[in-house]
Structures are given as structure tokens and as C-alpha cells.
Z-matrix of the N, CA and C atoms (Angstrom, degrees):
N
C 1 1.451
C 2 1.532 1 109.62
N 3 1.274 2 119.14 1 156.93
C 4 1.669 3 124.83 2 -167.07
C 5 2.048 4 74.06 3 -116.53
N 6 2.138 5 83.47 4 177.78
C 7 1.388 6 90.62 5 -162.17
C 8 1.468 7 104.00 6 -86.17
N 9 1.410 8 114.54 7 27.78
C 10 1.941 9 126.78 8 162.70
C 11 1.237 10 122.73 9 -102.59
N 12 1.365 11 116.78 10 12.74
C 13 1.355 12 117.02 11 -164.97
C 14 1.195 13 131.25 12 68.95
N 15 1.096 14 123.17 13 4.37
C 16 1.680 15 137.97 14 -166.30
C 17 1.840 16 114.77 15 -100.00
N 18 0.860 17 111.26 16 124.11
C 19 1.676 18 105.75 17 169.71
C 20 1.327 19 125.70 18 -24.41
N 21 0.921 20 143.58 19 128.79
C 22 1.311 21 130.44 20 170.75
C 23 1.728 22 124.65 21 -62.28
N 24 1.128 23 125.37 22 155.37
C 25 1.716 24 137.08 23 -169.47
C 26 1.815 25 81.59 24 -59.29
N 27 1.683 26 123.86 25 127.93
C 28 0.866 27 132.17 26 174.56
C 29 1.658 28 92.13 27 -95.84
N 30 1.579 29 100.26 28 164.50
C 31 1.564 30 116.36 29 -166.64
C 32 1.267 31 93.45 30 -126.59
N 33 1.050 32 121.64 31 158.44
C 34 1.999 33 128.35 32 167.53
C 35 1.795 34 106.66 33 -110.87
N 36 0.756 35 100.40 34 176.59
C 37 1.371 36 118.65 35 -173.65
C 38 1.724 37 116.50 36 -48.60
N 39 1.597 38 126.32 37 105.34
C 40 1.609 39 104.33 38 -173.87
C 41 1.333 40 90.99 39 105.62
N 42 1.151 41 159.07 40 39.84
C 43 1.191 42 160.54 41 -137.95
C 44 1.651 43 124.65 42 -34.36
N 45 1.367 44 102.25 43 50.35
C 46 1.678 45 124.96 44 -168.93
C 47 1.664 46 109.51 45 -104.26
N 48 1.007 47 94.44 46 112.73
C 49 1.946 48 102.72 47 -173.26
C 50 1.814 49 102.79 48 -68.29
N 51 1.384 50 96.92 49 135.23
C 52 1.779 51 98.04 50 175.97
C 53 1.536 52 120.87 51 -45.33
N 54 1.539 53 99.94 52 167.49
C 55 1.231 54 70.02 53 -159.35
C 56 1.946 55 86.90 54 -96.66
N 57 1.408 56 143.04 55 0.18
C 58 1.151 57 114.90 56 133.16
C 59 1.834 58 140.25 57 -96.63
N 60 1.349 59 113.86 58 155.18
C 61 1.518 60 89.01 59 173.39
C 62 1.069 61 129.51 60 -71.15
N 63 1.419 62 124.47 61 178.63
C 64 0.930 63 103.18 62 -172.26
C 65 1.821 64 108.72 63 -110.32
N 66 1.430 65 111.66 64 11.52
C 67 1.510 66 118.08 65 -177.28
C 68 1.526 67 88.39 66 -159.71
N 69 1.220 68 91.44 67 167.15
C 70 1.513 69 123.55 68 174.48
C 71 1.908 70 123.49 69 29.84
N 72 1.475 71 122.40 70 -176.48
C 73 1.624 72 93.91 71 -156.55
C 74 1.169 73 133.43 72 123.80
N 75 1.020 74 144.24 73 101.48
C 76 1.278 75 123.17 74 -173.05
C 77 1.598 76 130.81 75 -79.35
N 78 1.604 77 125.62 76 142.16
C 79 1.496 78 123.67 77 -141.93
C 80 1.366 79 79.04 78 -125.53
N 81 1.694 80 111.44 79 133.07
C 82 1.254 81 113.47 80 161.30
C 83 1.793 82 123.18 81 -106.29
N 84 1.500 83 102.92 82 137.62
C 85 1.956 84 83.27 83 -149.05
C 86 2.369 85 72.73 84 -122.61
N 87 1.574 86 102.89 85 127.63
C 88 1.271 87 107.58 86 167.52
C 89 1.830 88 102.88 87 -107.35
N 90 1.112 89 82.46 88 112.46
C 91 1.868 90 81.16 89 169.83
C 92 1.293 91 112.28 90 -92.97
N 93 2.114 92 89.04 91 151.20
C 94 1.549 93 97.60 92 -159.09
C 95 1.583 94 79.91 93 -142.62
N 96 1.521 95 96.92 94 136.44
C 97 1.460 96 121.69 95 -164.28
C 98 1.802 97 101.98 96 -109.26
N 99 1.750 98 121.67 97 82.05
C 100 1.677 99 126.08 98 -161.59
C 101 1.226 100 96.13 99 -44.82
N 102 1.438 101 128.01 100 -55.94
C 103 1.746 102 137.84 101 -146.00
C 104 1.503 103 89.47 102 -62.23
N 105 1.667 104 116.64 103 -49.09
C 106 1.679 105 116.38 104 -155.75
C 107 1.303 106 95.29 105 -60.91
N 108 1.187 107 116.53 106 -64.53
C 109 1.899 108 123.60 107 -178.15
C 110 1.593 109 95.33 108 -48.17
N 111 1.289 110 127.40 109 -80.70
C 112 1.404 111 107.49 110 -165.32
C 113 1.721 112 127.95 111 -28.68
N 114 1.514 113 92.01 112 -53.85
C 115 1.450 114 113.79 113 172.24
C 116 1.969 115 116.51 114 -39.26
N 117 1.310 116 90.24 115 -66.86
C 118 1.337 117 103.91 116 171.19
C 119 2.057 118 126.17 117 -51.80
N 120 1.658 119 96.51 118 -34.99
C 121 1.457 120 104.24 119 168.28
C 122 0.764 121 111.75 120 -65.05
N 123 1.418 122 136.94 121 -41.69
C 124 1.577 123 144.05 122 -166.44
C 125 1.581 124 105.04 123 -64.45
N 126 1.229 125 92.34 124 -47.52
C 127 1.981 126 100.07 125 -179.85
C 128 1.413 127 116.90 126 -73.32
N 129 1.735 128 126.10 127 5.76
C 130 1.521 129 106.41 128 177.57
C 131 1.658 130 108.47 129 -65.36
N 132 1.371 131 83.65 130 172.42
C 133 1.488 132 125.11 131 -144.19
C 134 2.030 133 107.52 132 17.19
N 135 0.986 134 125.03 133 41.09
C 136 1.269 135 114.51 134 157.48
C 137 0.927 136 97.64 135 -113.28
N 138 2.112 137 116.68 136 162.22
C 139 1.482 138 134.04 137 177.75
C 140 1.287 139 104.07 138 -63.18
N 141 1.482 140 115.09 139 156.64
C 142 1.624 141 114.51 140 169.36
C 143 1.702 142 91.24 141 -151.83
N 144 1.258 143 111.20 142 165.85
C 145 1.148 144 133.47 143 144.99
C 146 1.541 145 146.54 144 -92.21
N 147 1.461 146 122.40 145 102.99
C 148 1.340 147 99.99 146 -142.25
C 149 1.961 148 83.49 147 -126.94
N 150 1.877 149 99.51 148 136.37
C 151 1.399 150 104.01 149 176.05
C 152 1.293 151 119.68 150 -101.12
N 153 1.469 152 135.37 151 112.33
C 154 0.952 153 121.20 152 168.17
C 155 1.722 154 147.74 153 -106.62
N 156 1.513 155 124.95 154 -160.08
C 157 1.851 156 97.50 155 169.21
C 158 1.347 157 120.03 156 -58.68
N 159 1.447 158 113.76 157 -14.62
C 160 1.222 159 111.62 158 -159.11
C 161 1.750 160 100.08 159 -105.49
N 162 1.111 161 106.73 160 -31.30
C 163 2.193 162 106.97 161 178.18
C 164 1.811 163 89.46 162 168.50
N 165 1.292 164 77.38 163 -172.51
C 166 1.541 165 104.60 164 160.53
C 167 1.461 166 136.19 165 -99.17
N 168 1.458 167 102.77 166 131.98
C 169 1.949 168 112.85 167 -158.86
C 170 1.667 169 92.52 168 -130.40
N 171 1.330 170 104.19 169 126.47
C 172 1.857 171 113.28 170 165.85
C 173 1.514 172 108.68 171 -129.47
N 174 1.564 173 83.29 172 155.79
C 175 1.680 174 92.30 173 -178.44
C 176 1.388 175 101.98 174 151.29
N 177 1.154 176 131.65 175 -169.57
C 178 1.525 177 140.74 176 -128.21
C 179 1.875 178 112.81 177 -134.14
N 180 1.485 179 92.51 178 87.34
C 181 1.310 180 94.40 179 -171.00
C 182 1.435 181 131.21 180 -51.19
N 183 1.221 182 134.20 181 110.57
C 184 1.234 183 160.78 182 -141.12
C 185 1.419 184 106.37 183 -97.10
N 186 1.557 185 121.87 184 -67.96
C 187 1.936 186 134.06 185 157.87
C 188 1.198 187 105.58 186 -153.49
N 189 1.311 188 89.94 187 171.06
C 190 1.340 189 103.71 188 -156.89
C 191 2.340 190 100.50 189 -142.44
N 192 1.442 191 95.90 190 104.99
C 193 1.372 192 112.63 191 176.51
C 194 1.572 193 122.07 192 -81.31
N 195 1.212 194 152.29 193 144.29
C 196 1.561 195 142.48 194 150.63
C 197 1.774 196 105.72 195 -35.49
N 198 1.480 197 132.38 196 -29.86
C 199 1.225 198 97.38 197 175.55
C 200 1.778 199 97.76 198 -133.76
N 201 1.028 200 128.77 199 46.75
C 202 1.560 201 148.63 200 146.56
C 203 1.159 202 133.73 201 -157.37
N 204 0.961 203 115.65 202 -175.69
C 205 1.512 204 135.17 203 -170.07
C 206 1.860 205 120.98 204 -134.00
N 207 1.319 206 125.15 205 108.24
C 208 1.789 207 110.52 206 -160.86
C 209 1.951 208 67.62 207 -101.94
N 210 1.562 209 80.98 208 145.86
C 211 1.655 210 91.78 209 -179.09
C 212 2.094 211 98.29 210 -148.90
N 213 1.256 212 122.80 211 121.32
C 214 0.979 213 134.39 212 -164.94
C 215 1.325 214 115.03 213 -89.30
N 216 1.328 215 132.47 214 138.80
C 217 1.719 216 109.25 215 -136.60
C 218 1.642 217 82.27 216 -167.26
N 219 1.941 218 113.57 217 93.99
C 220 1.533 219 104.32 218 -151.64
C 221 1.522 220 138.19 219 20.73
N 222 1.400 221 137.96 220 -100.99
C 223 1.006 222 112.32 221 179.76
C 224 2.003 223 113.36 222 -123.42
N 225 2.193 224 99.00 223 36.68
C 226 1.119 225 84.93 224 156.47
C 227 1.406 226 108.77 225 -140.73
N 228 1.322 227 133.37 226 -165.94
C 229 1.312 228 146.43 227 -154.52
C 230 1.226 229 116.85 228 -123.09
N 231 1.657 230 124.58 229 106.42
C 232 1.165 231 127.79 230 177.70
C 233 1.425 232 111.81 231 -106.58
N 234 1.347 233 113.80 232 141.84
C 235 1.737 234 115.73 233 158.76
C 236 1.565 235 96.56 234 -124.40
N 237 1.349 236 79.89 235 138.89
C 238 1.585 237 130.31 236 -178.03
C 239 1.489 238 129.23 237 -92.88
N 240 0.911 239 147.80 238 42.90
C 241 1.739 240 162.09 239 -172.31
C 242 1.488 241 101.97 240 -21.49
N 243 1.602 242 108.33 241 95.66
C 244 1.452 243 98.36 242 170.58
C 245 1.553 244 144.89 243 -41.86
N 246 1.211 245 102.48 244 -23.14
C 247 1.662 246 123.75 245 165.30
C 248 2.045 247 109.25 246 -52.84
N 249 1.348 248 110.66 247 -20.12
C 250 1.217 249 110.57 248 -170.30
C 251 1.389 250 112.99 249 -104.29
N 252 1.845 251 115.99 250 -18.62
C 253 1.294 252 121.64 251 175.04
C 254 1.449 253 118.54 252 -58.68
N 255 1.623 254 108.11 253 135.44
C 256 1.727 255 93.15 254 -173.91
C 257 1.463 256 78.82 255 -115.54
N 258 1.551 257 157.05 256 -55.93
C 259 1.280 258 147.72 257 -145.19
C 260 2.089 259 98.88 258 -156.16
N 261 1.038 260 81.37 259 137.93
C 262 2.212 261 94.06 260 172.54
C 263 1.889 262 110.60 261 -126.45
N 264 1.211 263 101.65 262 143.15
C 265 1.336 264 113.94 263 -171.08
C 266 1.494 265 94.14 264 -138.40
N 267 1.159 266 113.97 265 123.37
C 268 1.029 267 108.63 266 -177.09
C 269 1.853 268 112.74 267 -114.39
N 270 1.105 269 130.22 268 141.50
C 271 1.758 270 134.74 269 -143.94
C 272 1.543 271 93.38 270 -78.85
């Protein structure tokens, strides 16, 4: 026990700490929205309309990642962070 009452950081074999802990730490969590990506796969290379936190962006979906969107926007190239999509319409 440490002086919190807590177990102490267990070790594995070879004196090599796991490779996660097993408490406390900071956890990084990316949310991924299946329907938006599906949605969005369905729509390559057709136009869509896509709204986001920041406005509204159209143009011609290009690929489509779990945490973006490549969206073709005349002759340049935007990605789009699904975390930011609020609604898609697709043309």
C-alpha cells in the first residue's frame, strides 16, 4: 500500500511496468460517430453539403476516415473532423 491507501503500481515479470496502468492518468477518448462515416462512405465522390461548428462547407467527397472527412472544394482539399459534423445533405 502507498501512503493513500491504494495498492501499490504492480510490476510484471523482469521488472517492466505494464504497459497500461492500472488507475489513474489521463485517458484520451476520440469519438467516432459509425452512422456519420457510414453515411459519408456511401456519398464518395458525390456533392454533399456538410454543416459544421464552424459554418457550412460543400463539395465532393473525396474519403472518408473514422475521424475525418477529405472533401474536395474546387481545386482544393479539405478535411473535415467528424467530431465537428452537425448535419449532411447530400446533392
Amino acid at each position: 500500500m502507498n501512503p493513500y491507501g491504494m495498492p501499490s503500481y504492480p510490476y510484471h515479470q523482469g521488472g517492466q511496468p505494464p504497459s497500461q496502468p492500472l488507475f489513474g492518468g489521463p485517458v484520451t477518448v476520440n469519438p467516432v460517430d459509425p452512422f456519420v462515416v457510414e453515411t459519408l462512405q456511401g456519398c464518395m465522390g458525390q456533392h454533399v453539403v456538410i454543416e459544421t461548428t464552424r459554418g457550412r462547407i460543400e463539395g465532393v467527397v473525396q474519403g472518408c476516415k473514422p475521424d475525418h472527412v477529405a472533401l474536395r472544394v474546387r481545386d482544393n482539399t479539405f478535411f473535415v473532423r467528424i467530431a465537428e459534423i452537425v448535419w449532411i445533405m447530400p446533392d
